[in-house]
C-alpha positions as a LaTeX table, in Angstrom:
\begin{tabular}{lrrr}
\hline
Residue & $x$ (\AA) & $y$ (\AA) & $z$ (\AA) \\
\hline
Unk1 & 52.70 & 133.04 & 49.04 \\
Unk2 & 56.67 & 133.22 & 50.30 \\
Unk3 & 55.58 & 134.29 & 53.70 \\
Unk4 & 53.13 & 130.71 & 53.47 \\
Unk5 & 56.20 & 129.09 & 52.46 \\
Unk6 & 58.39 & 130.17 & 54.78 \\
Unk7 & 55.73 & 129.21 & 57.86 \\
Unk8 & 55.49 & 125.51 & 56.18 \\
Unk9 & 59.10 & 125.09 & 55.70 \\
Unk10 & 59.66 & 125.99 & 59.83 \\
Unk11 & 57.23 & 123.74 & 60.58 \\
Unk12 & 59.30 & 120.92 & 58.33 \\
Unk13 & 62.08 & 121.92 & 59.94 \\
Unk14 & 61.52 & 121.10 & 63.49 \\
Unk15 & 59.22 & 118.33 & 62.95 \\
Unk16 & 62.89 & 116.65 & 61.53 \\
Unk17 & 61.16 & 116.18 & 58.02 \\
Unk18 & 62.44 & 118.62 & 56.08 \\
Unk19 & 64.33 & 117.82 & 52.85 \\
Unk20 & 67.71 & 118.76 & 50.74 \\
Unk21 & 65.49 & 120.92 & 48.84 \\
Unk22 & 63.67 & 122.38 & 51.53 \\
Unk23 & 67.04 & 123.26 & 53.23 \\
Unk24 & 68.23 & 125.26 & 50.47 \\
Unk25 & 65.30 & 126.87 & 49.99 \\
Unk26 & 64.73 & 127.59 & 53.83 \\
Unk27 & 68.84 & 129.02 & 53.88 \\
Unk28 & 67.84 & 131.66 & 51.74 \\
Unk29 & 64.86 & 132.53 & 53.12 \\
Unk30 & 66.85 & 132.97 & 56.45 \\
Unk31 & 69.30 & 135.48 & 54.51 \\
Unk32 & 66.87 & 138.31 & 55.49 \\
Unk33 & 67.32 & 139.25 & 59.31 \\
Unk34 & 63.59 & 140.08 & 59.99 \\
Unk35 & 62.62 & 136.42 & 58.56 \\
Unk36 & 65.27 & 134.90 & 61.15 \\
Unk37 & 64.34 & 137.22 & 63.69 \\
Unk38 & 61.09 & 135.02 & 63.42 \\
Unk39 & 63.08 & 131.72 & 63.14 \\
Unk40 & 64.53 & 132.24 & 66.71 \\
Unk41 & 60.94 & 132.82 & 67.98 \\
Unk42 & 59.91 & 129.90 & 66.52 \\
Unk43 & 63.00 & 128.27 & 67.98 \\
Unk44 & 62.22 & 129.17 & 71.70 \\
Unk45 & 58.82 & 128.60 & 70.95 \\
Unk46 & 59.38 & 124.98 & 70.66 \\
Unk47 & 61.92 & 124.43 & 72.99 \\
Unk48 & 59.83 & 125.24 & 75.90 \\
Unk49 & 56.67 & 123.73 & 74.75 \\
Unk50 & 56.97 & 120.59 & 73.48 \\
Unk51 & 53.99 & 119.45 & 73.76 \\
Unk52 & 50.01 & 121.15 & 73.75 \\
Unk53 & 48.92 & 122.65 & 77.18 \\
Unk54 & 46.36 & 125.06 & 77.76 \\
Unk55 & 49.03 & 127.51 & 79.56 \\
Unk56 & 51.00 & 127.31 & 76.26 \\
Unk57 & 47.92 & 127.68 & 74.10 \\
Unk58 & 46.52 & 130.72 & 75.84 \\
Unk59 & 50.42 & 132.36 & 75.92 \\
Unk60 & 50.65 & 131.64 & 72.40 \\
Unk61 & 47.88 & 133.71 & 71.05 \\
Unk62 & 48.49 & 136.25 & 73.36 \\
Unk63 & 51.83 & 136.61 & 72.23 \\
Unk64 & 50.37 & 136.68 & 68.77 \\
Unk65 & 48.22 & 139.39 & 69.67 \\
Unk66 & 50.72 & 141.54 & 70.62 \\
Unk67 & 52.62 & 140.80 & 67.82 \\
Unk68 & 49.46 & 142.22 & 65.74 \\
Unk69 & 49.00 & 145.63 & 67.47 \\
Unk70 & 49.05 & 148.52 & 66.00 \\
Unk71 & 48.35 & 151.92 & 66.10 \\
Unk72 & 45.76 & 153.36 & 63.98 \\
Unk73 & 45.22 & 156.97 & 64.46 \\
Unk74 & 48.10 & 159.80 & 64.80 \\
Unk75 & 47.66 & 163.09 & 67.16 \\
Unk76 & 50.34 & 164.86 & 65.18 \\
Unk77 & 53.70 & 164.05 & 63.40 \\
Unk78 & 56.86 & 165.89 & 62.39 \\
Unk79 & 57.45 & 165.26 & 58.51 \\
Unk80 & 60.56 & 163.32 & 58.90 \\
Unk81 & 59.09 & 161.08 & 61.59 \\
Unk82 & 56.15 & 160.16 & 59.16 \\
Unk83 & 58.11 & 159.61 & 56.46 \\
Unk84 & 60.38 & 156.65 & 58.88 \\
Unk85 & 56.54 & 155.67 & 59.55 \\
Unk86 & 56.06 & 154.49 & 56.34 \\
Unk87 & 58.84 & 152.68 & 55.65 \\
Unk88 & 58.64 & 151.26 & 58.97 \\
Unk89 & 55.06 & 150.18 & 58.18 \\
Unk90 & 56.12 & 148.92 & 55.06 \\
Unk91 & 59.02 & 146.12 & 56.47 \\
Unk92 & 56.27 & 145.35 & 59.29 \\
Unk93 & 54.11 & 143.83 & 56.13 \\
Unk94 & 56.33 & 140.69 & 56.13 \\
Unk95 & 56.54 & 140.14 & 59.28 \\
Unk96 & 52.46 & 140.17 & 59.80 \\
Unk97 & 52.46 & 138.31 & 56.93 \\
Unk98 & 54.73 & 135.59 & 58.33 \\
Unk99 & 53.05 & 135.31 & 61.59 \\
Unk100 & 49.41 & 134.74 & 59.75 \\
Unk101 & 51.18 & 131.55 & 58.11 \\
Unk102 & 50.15 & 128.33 & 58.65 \\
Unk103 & 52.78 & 127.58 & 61.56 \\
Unk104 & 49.24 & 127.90 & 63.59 \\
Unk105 & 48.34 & 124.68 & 62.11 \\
Unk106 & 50.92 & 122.88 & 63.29 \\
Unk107 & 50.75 & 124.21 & 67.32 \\
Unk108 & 47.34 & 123.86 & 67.70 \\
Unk109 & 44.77 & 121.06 & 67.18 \\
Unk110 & 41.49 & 123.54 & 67.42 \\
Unk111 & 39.73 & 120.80 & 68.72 \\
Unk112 & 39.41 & 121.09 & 72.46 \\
Unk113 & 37.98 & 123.26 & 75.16 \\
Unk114 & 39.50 & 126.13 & 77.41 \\
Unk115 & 38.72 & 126.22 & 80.99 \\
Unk116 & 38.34 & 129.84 & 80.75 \\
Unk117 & 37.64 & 132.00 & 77.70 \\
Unk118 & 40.36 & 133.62 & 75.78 \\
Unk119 & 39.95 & 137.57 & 75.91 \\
Unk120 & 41.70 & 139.60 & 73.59 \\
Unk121 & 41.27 & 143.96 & 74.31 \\
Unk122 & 42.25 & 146.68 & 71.29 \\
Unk123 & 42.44 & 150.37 & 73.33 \\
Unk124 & 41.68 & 153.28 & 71.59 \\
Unk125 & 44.09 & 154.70 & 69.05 \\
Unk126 & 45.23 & 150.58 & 67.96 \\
Unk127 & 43.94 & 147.71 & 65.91 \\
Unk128 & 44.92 & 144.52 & 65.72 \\
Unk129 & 44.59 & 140.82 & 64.31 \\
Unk130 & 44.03 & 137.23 & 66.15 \\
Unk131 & 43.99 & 133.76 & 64.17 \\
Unk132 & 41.42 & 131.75 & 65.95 \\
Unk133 & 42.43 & 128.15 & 67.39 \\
Unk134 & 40.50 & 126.96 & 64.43 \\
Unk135 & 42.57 & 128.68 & 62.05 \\
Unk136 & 40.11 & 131.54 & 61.45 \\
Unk137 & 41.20 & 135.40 & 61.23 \\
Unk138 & 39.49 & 138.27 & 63.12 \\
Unk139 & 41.21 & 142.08 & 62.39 \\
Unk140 & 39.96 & 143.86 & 65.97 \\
Unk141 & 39.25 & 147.71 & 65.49 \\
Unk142 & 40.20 & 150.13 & 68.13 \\
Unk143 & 38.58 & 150.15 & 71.32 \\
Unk144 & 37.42 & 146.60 & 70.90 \\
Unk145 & 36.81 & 143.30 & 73.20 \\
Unk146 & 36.39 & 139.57 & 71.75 \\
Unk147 & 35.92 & 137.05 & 73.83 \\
Unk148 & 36.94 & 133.74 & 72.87 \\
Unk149 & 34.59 & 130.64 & 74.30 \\
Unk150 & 35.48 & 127.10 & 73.78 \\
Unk151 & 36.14 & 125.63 & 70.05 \\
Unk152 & 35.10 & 122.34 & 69.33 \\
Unk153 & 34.25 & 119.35 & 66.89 \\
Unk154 & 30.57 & 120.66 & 67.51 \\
Unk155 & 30.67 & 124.62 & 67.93 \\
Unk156 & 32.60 & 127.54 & 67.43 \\
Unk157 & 31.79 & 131.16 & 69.67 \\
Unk158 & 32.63 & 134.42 & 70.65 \\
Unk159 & 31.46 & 137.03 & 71.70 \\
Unk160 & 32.28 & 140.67 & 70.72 \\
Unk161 & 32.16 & 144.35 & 71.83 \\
Unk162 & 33.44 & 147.32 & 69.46 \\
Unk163 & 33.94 & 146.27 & 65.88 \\
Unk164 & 35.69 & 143.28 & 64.11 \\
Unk165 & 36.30 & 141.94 & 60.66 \\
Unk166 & 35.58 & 138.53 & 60.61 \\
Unk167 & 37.65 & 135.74 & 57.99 \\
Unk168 & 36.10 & 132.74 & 59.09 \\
Unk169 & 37.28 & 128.64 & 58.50 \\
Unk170 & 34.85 & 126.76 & 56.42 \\
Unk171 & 33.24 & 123.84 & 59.03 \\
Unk172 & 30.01 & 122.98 & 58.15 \\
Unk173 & 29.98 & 120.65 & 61.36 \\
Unk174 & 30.94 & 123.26 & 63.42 \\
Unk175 & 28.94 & 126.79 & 62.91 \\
Unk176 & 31.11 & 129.67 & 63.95 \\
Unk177 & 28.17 & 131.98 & 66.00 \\
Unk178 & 29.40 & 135.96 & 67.21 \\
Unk179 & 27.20 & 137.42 & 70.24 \\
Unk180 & 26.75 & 140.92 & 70.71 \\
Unk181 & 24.48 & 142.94 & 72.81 \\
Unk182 & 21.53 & 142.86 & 70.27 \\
Unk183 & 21.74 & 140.06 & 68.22 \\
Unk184 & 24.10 & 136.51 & 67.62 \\
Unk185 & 25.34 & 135.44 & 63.76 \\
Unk186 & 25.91 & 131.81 & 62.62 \\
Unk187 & 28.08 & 131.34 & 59.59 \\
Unk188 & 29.43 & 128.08 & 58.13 \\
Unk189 & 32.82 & 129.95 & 56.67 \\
Unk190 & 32.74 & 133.54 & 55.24 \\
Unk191 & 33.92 & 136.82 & 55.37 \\
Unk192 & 31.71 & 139.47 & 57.48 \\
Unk193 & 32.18 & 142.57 & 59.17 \\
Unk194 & 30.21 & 143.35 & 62.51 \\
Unk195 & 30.27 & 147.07 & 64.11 \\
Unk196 & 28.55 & 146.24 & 67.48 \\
Unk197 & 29.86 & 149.22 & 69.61 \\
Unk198 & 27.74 & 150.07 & 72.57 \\
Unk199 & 27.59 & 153.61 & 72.81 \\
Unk200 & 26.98 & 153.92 & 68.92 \\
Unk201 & 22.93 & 154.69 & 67.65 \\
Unk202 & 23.48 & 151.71 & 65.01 \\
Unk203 & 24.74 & 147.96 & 64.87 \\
Unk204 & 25.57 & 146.69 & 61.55 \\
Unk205 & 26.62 & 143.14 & 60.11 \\
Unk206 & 28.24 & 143.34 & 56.83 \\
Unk207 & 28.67 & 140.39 & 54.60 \\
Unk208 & 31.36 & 140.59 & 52.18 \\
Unk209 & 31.62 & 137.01 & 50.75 \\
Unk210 & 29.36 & 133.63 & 51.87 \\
Unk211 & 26.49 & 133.73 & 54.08 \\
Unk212 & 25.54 & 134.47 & 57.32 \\
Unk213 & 22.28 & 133.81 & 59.67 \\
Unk214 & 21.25 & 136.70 & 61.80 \\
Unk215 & 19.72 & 135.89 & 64.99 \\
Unk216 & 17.36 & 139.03 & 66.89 \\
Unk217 & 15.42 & 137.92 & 69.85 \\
Unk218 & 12.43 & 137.32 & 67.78 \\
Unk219 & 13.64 & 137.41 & 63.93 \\
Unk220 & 15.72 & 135.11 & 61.67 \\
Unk221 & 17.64 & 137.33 & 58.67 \\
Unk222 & 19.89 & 135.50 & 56.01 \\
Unk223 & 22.09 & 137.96 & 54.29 \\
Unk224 & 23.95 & 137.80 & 50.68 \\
Unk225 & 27.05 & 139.51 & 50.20 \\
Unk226 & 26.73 & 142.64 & 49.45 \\
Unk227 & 24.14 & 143.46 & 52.37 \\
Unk228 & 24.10 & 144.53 & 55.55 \\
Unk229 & 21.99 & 144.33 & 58.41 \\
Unk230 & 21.48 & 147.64 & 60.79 \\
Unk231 & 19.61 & 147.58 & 63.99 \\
Unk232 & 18.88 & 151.13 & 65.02 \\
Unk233 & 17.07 & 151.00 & 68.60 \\
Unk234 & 14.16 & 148.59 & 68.33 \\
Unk235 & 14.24 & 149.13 & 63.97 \\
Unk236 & 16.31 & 146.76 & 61.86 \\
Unk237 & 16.13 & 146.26 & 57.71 \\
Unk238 & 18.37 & 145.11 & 55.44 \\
Unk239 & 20.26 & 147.31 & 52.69 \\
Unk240 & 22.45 & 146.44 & 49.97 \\
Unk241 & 25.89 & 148.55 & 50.48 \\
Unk242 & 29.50 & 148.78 & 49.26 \\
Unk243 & 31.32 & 146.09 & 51.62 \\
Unk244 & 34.47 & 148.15 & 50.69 \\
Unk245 & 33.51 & 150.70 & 52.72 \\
Unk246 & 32.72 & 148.51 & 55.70 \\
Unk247 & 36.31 & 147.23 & 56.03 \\
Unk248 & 38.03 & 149.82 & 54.71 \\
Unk249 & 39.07 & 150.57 & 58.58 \\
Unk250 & 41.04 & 147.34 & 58.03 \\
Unk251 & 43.16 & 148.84 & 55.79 \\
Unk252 & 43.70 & 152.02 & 57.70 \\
Unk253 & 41.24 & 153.90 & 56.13 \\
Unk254 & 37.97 & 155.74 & 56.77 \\
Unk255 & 35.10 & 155.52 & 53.70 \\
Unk256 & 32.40 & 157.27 & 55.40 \\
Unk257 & 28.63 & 157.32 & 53.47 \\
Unk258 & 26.24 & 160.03 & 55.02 \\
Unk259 & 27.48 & 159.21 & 58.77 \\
Unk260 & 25.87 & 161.76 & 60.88 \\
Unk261 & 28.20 & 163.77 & 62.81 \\
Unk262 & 27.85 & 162.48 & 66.21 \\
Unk263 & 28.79 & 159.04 & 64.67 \\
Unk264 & 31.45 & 160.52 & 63.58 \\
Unk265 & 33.03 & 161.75 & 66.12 \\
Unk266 & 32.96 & 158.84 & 68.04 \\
Unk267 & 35.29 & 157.28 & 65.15 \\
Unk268 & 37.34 & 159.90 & 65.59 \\
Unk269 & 37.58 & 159.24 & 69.29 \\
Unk270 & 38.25 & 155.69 & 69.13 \\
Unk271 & 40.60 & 156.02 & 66.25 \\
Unk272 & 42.72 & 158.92 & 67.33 \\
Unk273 & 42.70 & 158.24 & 71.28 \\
Unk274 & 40.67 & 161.72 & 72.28 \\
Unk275 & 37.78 & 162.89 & 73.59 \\
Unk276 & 35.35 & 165.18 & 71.65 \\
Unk277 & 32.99 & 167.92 & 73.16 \\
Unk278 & 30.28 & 168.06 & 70.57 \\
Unk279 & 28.40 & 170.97 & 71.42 \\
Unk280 & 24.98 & 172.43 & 69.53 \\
Unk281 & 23.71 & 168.75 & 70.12 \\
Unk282 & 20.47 & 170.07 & 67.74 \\
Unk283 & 23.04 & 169.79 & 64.98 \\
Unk284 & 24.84 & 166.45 & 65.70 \\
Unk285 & 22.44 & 164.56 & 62.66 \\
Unk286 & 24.41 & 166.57 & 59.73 \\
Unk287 & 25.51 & 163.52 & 57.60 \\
Unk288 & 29.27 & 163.81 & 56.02 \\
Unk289 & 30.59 & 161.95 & 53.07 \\
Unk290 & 34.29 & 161.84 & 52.38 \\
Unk291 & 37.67 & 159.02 & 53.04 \\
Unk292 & 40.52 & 159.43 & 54.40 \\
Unk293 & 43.32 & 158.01 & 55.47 \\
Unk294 & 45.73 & 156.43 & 58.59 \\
Unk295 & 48.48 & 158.74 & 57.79 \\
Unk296 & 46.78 & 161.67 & 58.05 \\
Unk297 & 46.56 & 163.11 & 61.55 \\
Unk298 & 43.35 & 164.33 & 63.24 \\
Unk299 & 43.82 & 167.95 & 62.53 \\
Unk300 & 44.34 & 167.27 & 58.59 \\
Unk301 & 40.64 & 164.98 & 59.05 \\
Unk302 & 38.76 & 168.05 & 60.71 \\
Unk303 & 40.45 & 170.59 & 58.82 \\
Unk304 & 38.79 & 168.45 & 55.44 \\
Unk305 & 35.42 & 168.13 & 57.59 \\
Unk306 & 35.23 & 171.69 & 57.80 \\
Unk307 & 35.13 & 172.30 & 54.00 \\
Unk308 & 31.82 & 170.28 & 53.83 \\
Unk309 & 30.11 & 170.75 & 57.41 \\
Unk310 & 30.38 & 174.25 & 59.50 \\
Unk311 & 32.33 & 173.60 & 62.37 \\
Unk312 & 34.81 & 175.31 & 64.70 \\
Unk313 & 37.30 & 173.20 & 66.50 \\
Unk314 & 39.79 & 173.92 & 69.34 \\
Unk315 & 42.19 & 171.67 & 71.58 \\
Unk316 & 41.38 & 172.37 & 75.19 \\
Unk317 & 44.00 & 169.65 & 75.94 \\
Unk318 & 46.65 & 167.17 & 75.15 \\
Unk319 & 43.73 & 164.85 & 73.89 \\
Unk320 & 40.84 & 166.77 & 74.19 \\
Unk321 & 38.91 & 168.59 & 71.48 \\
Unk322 & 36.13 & 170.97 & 71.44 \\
Unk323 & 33.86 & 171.02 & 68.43 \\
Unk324 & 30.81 & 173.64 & 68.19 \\
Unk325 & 28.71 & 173.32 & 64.78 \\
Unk326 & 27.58 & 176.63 & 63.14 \\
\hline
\end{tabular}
């Protein structure tokens, strides 16, 4: 709720309506040197764009997805080092917290077209978060693509490759639709995660809160929260599940629920920027169970895999991994 403040009491500021009270309260906010560290952002920010453009628009979110980056999975860390990590990780709270405000509101009018999509790319080993021109959030996993098509009075779209969590602006005038290779969903305002990574045996749309219309090529599905929808080549069926465990990645952590091991190790790959030789592929469908953690580096995760699933594992190179199942 401060960091909201904070946003709305900028926003006063340089609109020239900002009160006594306001003042005071935006003086002491300032007394912290990350929060004015923000202020002077904000500062050149409106200095140079005065009014809307669509340069300054698309420079904006970019900027703000930068901003949002961060890495997800760790090769290896010396104690000391981790521990900085985590206070580090700790003061960059605030500041994400401060750039989710509503100072968005004030920038950007959501309703008008870009010439060209907006494109917004997580590599492997990062994550990261973009607020929507509409005001909606989307938390991008690693080695993810979204692709941002025009917003309007009328319609809302994007398309997406990889996996994103999804905290969508109630419109009921303007459905918010996400494409992927398999299917499209249309929600009115919800919150909904969608794995859709290409090289992955199963898609799945996960609604958390709200409701969302699932689109296949020649099937309708309408989900409640608490279900999720998993295509699996030319199968798909609905289950209820623990949404939880869906998102949990946005949160730095895994929650895994009988994922086979190939699956697996394609999290692993994306989350800790290596590549895994699987071998024994007659073995890749044993299913593991467990959760575990961003701090934890990839050794500690295999070293736990091992006590449940017979493997052997050996680094063959600075981020490269051979893994043989018994």
């Amino acid at each position: 709720m401060e960091n909201q403040k904070f946003t709305e009491l900028i926003n006063l500021y340089f609109e020239g309506k900002l009160d006594d009270e306001g003042h005071v309260m935006l003086t002491e906010f300032l007394r912290d040197e990350k929060n004015r560290d923000y202020f002077d952002l904000a500062k050149q920010w409106w200095a140079i764009n005065p009014a809307e453009t669509e340069i300054s628009r698309r420079n904006w979110f970019h900027v703000q997805h930068k901003m949002h980056k961060q890495q997800v999975g760790k090769m290896q860390l010396p104690v000391l080092r981790r521990l900085w990590l985590q206070v580090a990780s700790a003061a960059a709270i605030l500041v994400i917290g401060i750039l989710a405000g509503t100072v968005w509101s004030h920038f950007f009018s959501w309703q008008y077209p870009f010439s060209e999509p907006l494109v917004f790319e997580t590599p492997r080993g990062e994550k990261s978060m973009v607020k929507l021109p509409d005001g909606s959030q989307v938390w991008l996993n690693a080695n993810s693509r979204l692709v941002c098509y025009s917003f309007t009075s009328k319609s809302r779209k994007v398309e997406l490759t990889g996996e994103a969590f999804f905290k969508v602006e109630r419109n009921e005038k303007s459905p918010f639709r996400v494409k992927t290779n398999e299917c499209e969903v249309k929600v009115l305002g919800t919150e909904f995660n969608v794995m859709a990574y290409d090289d992955f045996g199963r898609k799945e749309i996960t609604l958390l809160s709200g409701k969302v219309d699932v689109h296949l090529k020649n099937s309708r599905q309408v989900l409640a929260p608490g279900e999720a929808f998993i295509i699996k080549g030319q199968q798909a069926w609905v289950e209820k599940v623990n949404t939880g465990r869906a998102s949990a990645w946005v949160d730095n952590k895994f929650d895994f629920q009988n994922i086979n091991l190939s699956e697996l190790m394609k999290r692993l790959e994306n989350w800790y920027d290596v590549d895994i030789d699987l071998s024994n592929p007659g073995n890749r469908e044993v299913n593991f169970t467990g959760t575990f953690k961003n701090e934890e580096t990839i050794w500690q995760v295999l070293d736990a895999i091992q006590i449940y699933i017979p493997i052997r594992y050996e680094k063959t190179d600075l981020r490269k991994i051979k893994i043989s199942v018994e």
